[in-house]
Backbone as CSV, one residue per row, in Angstrom:
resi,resn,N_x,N_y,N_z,CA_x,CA_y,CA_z,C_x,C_y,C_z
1,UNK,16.857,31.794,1.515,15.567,31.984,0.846,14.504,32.319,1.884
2,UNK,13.699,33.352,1.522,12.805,33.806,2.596,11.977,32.634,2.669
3,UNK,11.148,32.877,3.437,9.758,31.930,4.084,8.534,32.212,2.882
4,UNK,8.468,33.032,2.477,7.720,33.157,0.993,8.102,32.539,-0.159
5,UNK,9.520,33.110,-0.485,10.031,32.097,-1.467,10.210,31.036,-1.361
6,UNK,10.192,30.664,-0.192,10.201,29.216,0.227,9.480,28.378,-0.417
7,UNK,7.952,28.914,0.110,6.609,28.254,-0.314,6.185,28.246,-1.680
8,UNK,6.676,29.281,-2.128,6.796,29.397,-3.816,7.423,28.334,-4.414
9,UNK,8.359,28.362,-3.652,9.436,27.090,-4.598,9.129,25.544,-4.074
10,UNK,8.313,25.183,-2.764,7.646,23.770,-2.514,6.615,24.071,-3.129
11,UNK,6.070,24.820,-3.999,4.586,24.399,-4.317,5.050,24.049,-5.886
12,UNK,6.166,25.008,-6.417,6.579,24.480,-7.827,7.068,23.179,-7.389
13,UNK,7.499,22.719,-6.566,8.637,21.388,-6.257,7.271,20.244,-6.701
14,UNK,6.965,20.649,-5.791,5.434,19.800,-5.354,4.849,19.145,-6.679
15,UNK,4.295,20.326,-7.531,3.849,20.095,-8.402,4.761,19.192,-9.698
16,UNK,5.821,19.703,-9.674,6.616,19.285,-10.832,6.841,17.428,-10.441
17,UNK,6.788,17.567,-9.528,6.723,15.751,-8.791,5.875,14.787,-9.160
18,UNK,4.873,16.029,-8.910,3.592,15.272,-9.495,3.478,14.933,-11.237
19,UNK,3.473,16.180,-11.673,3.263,15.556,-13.505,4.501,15.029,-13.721
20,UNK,5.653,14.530,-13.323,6.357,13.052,-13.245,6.128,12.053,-13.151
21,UNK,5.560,12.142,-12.186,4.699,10.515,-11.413,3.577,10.469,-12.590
22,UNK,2.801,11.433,-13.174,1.778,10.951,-14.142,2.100,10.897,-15.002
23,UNK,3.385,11.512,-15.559,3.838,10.555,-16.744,4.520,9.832,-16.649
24,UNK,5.090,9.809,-15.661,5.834,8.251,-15.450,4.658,7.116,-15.323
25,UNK,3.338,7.395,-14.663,2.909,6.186,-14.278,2.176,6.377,-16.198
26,UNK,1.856,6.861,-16.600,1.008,7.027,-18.237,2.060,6.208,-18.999
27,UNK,3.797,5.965,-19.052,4.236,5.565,-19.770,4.324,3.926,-18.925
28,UNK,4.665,3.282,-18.209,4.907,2.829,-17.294,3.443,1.808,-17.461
29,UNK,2.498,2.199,-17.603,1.373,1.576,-17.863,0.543,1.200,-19.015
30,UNK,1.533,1.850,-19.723,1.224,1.534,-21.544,1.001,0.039,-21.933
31,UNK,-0.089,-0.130,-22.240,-0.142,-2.145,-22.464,0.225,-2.831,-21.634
32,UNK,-0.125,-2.410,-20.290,-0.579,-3.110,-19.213,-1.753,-3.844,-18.938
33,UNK,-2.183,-4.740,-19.147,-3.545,-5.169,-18.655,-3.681,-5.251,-17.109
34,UNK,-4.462,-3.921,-16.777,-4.626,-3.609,-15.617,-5.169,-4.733,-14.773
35,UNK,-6.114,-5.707,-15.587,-7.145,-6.325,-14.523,-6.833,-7.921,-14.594
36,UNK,-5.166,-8.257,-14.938,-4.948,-9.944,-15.506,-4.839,-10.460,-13.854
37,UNK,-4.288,-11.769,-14.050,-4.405,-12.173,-12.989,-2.407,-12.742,-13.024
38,UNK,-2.115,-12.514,-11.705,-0.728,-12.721,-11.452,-0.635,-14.485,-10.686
39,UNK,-0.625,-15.425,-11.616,-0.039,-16.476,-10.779,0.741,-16.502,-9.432
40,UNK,0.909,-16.740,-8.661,1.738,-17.069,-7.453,1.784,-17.876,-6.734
41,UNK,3.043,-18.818,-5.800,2.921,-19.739,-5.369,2.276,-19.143,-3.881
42,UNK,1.611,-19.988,-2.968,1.274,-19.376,-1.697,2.055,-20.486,-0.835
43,UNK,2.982,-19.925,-0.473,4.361,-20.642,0.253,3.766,-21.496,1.421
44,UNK,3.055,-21.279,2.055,2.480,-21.162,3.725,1.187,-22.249,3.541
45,UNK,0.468,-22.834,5.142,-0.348,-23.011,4.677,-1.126,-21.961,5.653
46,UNK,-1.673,-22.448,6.777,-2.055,-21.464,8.152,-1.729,-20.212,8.296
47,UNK,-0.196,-20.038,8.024,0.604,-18.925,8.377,0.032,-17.807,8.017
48,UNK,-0.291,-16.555,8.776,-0.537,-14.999,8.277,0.258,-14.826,7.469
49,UNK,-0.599,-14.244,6.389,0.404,-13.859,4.564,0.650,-12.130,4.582
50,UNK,1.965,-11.938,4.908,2.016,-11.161,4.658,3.227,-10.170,3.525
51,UNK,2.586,-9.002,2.979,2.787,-8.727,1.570,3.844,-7.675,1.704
52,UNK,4.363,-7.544,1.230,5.029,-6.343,0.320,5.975,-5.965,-0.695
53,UNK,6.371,-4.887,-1.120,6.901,-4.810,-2.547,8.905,-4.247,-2.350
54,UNK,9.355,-4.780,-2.531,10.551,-4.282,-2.646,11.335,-3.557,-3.998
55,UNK,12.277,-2.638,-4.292,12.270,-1.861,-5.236,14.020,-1.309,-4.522
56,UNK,14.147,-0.580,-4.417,15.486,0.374,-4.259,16.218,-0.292,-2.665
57,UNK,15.260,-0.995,-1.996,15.714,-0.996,-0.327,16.187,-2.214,-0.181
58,UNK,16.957,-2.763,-1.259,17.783,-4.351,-1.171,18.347,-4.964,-0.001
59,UNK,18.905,-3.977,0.331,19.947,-4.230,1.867,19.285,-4.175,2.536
60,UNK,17.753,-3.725,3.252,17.108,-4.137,4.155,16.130,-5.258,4.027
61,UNK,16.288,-5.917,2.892,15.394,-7.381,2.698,15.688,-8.449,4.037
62,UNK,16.662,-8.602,4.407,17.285,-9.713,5.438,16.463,-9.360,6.751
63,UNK,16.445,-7.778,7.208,16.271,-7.037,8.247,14.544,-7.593,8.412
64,UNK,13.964,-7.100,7.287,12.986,-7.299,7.619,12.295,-8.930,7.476
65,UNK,13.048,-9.435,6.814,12.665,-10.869,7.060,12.963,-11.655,8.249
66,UNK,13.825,-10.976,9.020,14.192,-11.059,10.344,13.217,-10.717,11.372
67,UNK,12.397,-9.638,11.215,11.316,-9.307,12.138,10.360,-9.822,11.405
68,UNK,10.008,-10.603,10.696,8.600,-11.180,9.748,8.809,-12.533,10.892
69,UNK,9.914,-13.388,11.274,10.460,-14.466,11.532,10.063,-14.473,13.340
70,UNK,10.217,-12.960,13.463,10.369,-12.629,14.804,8.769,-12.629,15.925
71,UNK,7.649,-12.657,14.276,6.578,-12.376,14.984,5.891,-13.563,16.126
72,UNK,5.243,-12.699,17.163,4.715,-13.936,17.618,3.547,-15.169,17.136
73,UNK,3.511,-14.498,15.847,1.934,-15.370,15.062,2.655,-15.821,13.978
74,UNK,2.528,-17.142,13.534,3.162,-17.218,12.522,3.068,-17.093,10.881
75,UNK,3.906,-16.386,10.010,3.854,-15.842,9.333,4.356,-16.228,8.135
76,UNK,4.166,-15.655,6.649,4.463,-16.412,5.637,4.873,-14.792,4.842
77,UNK,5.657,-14.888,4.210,5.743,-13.282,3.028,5.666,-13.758,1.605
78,UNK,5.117,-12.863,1.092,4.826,-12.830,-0.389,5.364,-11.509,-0.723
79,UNK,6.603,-11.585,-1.819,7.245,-10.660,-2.459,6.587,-10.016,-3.481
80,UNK,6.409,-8.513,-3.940,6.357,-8.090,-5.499,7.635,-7.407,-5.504
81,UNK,8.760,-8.272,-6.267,9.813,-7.642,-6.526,10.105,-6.462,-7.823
82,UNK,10.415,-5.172,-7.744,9.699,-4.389,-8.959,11.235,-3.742,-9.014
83,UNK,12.648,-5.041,-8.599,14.256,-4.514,-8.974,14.011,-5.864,-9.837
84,UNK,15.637,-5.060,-11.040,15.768,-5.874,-12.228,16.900,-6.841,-11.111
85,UNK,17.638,-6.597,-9.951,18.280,-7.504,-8.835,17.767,-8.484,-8.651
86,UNK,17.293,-9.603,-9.604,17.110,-10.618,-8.761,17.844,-11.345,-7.619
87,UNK,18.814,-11.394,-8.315,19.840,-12.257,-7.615,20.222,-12.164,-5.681
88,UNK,19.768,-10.432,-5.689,19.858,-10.550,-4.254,19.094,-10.797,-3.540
89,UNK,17.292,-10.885,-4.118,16.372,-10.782,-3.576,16.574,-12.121,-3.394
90,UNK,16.337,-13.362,-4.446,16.259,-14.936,-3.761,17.427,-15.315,-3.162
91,UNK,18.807,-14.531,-2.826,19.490,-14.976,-1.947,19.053,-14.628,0.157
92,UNK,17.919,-13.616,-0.465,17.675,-13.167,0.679,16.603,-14.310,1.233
93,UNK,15.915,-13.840,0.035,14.725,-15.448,0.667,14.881,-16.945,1.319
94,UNK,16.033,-16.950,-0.059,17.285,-18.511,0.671,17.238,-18.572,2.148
95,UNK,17.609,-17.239,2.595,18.170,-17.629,3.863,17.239,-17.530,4.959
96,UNK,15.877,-17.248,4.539,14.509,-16.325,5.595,14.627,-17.963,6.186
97,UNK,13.865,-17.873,7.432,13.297,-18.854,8.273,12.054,-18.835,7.824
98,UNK,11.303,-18.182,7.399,9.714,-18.086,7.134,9.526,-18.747,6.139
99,UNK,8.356,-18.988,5.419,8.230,-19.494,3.818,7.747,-18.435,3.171
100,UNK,8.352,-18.001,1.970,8.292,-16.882,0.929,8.285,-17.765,-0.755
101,UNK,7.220,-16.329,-0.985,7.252,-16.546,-2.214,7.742,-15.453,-3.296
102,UNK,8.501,-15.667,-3.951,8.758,-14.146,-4.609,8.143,-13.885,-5.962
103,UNK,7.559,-12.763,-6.338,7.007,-12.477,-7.830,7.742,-11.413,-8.784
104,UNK,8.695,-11.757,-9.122,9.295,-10.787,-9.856,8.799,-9.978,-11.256
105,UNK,8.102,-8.986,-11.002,7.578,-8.050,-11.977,8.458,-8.224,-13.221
106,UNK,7.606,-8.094,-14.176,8.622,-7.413,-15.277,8.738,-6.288,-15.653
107,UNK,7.887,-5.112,-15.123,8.510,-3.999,-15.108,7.442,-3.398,-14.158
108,UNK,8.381,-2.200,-13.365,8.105,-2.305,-11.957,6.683,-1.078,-11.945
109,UNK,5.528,-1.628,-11.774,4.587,-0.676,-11.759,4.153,-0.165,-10.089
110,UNK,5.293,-0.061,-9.630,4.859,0.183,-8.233,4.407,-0.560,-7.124
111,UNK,4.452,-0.002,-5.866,3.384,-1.118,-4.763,1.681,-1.323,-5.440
112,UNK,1.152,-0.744,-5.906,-0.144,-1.682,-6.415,0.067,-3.190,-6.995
113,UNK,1.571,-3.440,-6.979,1.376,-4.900,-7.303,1.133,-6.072,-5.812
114,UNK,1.086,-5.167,-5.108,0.671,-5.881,-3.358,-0.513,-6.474,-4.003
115,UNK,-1.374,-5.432,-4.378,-2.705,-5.507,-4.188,-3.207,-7.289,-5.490
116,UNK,-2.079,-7.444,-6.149,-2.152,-8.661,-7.211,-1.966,-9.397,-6.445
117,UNK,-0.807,-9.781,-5.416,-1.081,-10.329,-4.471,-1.814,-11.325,-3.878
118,UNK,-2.331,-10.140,-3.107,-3.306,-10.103,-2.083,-4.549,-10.646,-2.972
119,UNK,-4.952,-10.522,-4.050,-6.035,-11.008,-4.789,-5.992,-12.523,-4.944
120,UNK,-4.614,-12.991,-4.874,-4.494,-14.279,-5.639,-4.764,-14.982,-3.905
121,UNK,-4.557,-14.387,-3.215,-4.668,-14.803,-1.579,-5.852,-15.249,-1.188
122,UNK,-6.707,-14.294,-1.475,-8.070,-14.436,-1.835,-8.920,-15.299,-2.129
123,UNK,-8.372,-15.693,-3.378,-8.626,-16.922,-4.259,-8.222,-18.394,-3.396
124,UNK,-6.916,-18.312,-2.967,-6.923,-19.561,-2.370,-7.601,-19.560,-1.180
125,UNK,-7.881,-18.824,-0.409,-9.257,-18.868,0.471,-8.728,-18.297,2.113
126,UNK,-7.581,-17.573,2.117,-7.048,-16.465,2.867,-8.154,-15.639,3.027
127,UNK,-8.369,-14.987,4.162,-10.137,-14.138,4.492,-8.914,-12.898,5.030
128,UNK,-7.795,-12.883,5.878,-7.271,-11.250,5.813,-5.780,-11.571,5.508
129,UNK,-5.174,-10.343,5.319,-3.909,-10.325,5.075,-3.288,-9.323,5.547
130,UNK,-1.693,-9.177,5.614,-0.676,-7.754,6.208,-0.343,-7.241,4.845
131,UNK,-0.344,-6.296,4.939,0.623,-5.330,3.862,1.752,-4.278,4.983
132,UNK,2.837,-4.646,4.081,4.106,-3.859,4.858,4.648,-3.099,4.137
133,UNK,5.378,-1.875,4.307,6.198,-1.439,2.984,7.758,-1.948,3.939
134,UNK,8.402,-1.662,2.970,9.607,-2.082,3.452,10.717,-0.894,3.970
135,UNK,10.142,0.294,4.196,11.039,1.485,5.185,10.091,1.602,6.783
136,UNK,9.707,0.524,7.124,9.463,0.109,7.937,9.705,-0.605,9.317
137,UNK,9.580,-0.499,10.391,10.571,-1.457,11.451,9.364,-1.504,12.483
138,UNK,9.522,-2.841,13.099,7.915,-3.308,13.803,8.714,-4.201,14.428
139,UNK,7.737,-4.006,15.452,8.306,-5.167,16.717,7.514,-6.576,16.699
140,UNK,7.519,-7.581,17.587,7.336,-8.823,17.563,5.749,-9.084,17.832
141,UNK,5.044,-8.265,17.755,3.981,-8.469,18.262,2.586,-7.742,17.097
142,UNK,3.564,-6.883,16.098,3.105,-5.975,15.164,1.632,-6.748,14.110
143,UNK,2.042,-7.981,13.317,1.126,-8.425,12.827,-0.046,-8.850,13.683
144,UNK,0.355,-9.498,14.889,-0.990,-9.929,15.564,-1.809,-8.243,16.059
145,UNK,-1.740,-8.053,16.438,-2.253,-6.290,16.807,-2.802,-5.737,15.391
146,UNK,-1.927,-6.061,14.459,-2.819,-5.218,13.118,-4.000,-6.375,12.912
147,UNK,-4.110,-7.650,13.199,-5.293,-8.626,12.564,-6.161,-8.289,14.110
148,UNK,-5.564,-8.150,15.115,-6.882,-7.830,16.059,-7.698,-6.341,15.627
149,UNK,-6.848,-5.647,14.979,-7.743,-4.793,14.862,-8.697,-4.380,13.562
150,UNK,-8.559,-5.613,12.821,-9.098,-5.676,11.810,-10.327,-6.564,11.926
151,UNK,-11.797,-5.976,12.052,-12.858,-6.857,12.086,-13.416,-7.052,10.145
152,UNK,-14.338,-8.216,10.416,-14.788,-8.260,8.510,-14.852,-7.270,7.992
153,UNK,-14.755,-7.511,6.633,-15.370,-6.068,6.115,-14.494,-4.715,6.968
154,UNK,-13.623,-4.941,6.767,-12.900,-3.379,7.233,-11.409,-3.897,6.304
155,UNK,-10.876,-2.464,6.324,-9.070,-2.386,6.378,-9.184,-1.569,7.809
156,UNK,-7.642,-1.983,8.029,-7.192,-1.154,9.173,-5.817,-0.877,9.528
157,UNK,-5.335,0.393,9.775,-4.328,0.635,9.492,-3.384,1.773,10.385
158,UNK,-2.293,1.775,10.446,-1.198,2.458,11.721,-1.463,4.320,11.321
159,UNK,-1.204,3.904,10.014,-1.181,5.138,9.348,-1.973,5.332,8.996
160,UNK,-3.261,6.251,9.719,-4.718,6.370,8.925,-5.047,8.004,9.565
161,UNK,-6.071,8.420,8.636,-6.277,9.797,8.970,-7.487,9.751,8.253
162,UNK,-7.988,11.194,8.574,-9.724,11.262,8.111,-9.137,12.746,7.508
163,UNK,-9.056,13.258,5.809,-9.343,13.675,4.837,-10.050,15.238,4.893
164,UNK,-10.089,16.130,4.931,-11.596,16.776,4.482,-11.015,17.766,3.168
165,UNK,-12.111,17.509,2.172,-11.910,18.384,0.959,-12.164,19.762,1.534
166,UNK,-12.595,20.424,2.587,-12.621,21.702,2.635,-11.189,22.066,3.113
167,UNK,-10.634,21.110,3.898,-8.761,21.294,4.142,-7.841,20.298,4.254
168,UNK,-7.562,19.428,3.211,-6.973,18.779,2.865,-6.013,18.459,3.342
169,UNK,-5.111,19.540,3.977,-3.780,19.895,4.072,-3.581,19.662,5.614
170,UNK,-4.597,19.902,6.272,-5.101,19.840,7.501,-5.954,17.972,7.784
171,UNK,-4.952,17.313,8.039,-5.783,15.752,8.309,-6.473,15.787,9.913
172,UNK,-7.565,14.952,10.747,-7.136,14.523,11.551,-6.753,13.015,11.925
173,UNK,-6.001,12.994,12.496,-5.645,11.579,12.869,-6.202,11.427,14.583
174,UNK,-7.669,10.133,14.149,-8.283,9.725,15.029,-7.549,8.886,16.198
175,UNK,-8.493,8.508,17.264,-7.554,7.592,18.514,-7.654,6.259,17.782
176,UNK,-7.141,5.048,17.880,-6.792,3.429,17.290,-8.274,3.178,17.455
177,UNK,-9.174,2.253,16.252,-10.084,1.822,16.502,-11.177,2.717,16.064
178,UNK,-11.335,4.033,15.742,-11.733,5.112,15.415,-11.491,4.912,13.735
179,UNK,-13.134,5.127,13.334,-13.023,5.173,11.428,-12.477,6.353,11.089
180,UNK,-11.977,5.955,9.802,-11.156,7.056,9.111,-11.599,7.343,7.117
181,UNK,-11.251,8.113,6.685,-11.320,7.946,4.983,-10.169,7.570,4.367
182,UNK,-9.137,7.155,5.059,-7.677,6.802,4.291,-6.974,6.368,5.412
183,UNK,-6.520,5.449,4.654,-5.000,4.341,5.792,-3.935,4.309,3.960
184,UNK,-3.091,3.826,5.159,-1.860,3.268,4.267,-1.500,2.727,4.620
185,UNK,-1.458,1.838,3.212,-1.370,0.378,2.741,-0.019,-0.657,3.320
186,UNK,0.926,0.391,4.132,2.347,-0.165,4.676,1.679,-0.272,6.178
187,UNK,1.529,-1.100,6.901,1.549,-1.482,8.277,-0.541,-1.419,8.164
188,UNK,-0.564,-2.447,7.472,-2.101,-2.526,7.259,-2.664,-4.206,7.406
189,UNK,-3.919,-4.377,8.141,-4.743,-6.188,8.027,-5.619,-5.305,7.027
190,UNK,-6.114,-6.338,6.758,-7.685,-5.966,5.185,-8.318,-7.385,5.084
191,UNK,-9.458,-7.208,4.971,-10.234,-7.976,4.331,-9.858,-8.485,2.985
192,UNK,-9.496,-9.866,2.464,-8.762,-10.004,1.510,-10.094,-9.775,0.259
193,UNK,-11.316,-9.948,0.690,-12.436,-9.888,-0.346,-12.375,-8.800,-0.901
194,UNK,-11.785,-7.434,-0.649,-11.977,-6.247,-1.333,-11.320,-6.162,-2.221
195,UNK,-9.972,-7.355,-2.419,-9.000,-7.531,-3.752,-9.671,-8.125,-4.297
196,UNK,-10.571,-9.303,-3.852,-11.385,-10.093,-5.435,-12.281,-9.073,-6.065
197,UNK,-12.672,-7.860,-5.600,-13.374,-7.320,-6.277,-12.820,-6.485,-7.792
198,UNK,-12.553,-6.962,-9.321,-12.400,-6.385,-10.303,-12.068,-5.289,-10.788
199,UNK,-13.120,-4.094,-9.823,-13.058,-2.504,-9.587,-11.882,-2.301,-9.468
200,UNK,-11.209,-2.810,-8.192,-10.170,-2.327,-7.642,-9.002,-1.898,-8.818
201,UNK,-8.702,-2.983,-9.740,-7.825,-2.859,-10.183,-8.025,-2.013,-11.493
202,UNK,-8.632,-1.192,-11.636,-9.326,-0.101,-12.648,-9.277,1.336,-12.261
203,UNK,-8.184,1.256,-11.669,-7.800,2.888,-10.927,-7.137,3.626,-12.571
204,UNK,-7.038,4.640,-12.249,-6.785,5.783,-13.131,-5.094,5.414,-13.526
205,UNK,-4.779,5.315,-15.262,-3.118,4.839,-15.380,-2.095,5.707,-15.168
206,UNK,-2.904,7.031,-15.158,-2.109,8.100,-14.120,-1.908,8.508,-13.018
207,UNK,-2.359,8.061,-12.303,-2.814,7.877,-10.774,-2.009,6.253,-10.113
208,UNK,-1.837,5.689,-10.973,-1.571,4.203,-10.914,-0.760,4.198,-9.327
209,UNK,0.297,5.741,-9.143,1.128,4.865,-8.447,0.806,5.386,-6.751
210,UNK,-0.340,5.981,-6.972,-1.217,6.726,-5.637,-2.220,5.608,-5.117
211,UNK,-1.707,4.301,-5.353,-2.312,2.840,-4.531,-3.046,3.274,-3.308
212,UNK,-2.782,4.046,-2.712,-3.004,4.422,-1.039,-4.478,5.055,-1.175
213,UNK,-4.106,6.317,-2.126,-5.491,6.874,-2.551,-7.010,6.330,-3.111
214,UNK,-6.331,5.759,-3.656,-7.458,5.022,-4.498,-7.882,3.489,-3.653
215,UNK,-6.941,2.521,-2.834,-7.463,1.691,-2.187,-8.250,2.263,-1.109
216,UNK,-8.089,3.638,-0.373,-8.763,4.053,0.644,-10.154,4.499,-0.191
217,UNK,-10.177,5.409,-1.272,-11.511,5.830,-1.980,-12.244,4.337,-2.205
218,UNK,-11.370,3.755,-2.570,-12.632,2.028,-3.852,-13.019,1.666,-2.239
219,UNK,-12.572,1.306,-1.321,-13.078,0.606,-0.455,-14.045,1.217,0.506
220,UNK,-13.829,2.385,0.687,-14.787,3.101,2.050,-16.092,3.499,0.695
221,UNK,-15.807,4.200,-0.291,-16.977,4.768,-1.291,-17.308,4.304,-2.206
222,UNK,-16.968,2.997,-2.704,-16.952,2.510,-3.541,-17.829,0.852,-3.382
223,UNK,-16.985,-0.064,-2.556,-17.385,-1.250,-2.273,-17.946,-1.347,-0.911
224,UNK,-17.802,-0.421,0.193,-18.901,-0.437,1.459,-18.195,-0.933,2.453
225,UNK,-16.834,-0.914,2.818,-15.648,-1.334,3.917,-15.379,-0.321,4.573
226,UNK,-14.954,-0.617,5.589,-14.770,0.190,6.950,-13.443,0.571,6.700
227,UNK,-12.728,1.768,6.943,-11.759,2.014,7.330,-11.632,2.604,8.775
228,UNK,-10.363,1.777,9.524,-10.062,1.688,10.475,-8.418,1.919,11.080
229,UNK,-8.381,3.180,11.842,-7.082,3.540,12.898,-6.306,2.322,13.702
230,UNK,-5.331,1.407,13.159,-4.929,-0.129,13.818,-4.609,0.818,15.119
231,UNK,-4.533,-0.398,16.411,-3.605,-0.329,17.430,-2.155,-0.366,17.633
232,UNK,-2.179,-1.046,16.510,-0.651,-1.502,15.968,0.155,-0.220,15.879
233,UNK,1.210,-0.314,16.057,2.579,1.070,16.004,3.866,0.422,14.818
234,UNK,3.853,0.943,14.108,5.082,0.669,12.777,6.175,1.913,13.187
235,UNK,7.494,1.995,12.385,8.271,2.966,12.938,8.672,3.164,11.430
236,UNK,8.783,4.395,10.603,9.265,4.850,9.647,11.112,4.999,10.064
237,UNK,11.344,4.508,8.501,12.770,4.268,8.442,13.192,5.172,7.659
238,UNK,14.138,6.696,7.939,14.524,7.946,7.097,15.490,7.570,6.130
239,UNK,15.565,7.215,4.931,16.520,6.971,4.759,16.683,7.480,3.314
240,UNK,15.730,8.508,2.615,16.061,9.734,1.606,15.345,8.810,0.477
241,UNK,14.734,8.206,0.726,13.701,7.279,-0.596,12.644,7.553,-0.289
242,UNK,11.669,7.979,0.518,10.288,7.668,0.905,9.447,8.625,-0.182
243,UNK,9.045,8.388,-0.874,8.758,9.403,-2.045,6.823,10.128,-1.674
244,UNK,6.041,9.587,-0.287,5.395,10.055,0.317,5.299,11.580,0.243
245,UNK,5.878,12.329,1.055,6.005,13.867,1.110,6.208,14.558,-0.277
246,UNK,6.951,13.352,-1.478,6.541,14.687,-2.529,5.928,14.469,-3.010
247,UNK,4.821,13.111,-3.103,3.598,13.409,-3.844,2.464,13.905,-3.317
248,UNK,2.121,14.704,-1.956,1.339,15.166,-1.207,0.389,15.907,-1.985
249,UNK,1.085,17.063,-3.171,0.431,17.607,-3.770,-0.627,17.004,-4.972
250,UNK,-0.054,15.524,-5.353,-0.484,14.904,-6.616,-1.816,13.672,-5.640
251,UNK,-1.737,14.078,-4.411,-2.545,13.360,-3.767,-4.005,14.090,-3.710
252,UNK,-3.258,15.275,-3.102,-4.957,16.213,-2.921,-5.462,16.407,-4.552
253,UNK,-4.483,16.295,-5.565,-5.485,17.043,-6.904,-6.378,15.492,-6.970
254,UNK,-5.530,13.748,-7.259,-6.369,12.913,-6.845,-7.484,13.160,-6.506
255,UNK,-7.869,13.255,-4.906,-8.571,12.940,-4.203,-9.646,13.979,-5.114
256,UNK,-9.314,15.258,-5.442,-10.056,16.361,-5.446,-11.193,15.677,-7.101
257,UNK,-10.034,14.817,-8.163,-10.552,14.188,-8.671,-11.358,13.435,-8.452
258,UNK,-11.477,12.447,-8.107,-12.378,11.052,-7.174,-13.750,12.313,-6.987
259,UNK,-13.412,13.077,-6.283,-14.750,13.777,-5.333,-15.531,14.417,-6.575
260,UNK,-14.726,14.805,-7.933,-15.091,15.833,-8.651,-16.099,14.584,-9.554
261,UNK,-15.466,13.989,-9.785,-16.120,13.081,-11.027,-17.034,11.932,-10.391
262,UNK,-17.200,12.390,-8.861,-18.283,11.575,-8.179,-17.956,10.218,-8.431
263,UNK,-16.932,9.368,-8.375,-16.875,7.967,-8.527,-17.158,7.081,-7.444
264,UNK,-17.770,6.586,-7.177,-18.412,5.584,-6.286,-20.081,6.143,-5.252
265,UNK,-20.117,7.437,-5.537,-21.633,8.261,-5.155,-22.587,7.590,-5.646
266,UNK,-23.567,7.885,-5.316,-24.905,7.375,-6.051,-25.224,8.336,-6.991
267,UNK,-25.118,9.754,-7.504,-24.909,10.071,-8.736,-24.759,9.761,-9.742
268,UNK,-23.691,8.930,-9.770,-22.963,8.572,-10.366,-23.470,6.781,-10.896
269,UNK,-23.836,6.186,-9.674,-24.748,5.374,-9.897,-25.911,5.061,-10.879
C-alpha cells in the first residue's frame, strides 16, 4: 500500500475507533449515575495510596504488585477492577505484601473509575495520591519522585505534553518540572482535592472513556490546578492492548470540543 493510501486508510482506521469508543462509551453509560459515590475500604493508614484500574492485563497483577512492594516509600494500592475475573484478581491481592483494597465494578466503565477512587481518598483526608496504569514498569524509587514533584494544587505527570489547537498533531513535550495542558493519568501524584470537586465527574457520556482529556481540561481550565512534567520516568509495556494510539483521533475532535463549546472560559461563565 502506497504512503498515500496509507494515510487514507489510518485516518478511516482512526476515525472508525473513535465512533466505537462513543458508542461504546453512550451504551456503557446508560443509567449510570455519573456523580454517586463508590464506598471503599482504605487498606493503609500513612502509606502513599496508590491507584489503578485493571481490565484485560491479569497476568501482570503480581508483577506490579511486586514493584508497588518494592518502593522505597511506603505504599498502599487501591484496585478498580473493571474484569468479570474476580477470582484472579483477590488471589493476587492474597499474596501482595502491601495492603490493598479491591473495588470490583459492575460493569467496566473504564479507568475513570481511578478517579472514584481517588475521591473517596480525599474524603478520608489523603491530600495526594499515585495513579498507575497497569502496562507500566517503574523502578523503586518511582512513587517518591512522582510526589516530589507534585507541589499543592498541581497534578504532575511522566507523560505530559503542552497541546496547541493550531497543531494538535504536533505536541511539545516540555523539560520535568515545566507546565503543561495535559498529563496522563498512568504514572501521575495529584492533588487529591481536585477529585472532591463534583465537576469532575460530569464529563461528556461519550467522551467517558477519554479520562486523560478531560482530567487535564477540568483541572488546568476549569478548577485552577497546575499541570506539571514529573521527574519521575515510567516504562511502557508493548504488549498489543494499549488502546492510546487509536484513539488519537477521538482525542483531538474532544479537545477541539472542550475549546469549541468554551467549557471552563469565562464566556462561558
Amino acid at each position: 500500500m502506497g504512503s498515500q493510501a496509507q494515510r487514507v486508510w489510518d485516518a478511516i482506521t482512526w476515525r472508525m475507533n473513535g465512533y466505537r469508543s462513543m458508542a461504546r462509551a453512550a451504551r456503557v453509560m446508560s443509567g449510570w449515575d455519573r456523580g454517586q459515590r463508590i464506598p471503599v475500604a482504605i487498606p493503609g493508614g500513612d502509606q502513599v495510596p496508590v491507584i489503578f484500574c485493571t481490565w484485560r492485563r491479569l497476568a501482570r497483577l503480581p508483577h506490579i504488585l511486586e514493584m508497588l512492594a518494592a518502593q522505597d516509600v511506603p505504599v498502599q494500592a487501591l484496585i478498580w477492577n473493571n474484569s468479570p475475573d474476580r477470582d484472579t484478581i483477590e488471589k493476587a491481592a492474597a499474596g501482595a505484601t502491601i495492603p490493598i483494597s479491591v473495588h470490583h465494578s459492575p460493569r467496566n466503565i473504564g479507568s475513570f473509575g481511578r478517579f472514584y477512587l481517588a475521591r473517596e481518598l480525599a474524603a478520608a483526608g489523603h491530600r495526594r495520591v499515585v495513579i498507575i496504569d497497569d502496562d507500566e514498569d517503574f523502578g523503586p524509587s518511582t512513587v517518591r519522585e512522582l510526589l516530589d514533584s507534585c507541589p499543592p494544587r498541581s497534578l504532575s505527570a511522566w507523560f505530559a505534553r503542552t497541546y496547541s489547537m493550531a497543531d494538535f498533531w504536533a505536541p511539545v513535550t516540555p523539560a520535568p518540572g515545566e507546565q503543561v495542558n495535559y498529563v496522563g493519568p498512568g504514572g501521575m501524584a495529584a492533588d487529591t482535592a481536585v477529585f472532591s470537586d463534583p465537576r469532575l465527574f460530569t464529563c461528556p457520556r461519550r467522551y467517558w472513556f477519554l479520562d486523560d482529556v478531560w482530567l487535564s481540561w477540568f483541572a488546568s481550565r476549569i478548577a485552577g490546578y497546575t499541570l506539571l512534567r514529573s521527574t519521575a520516568t515510567l516504562e511502557f509495556v508493548e504488549d498489543g492492548l494499549n488502546q492510546f494510539p487509536a484513539l488519537q483521533w477521538l482525542r483531538h475532535r474532544f479537545w477541539r470540543y472542550l475549546a469549541r463549546k468554551q467549557i471552563g472560559t469565562k464566556k462561558q461563565e
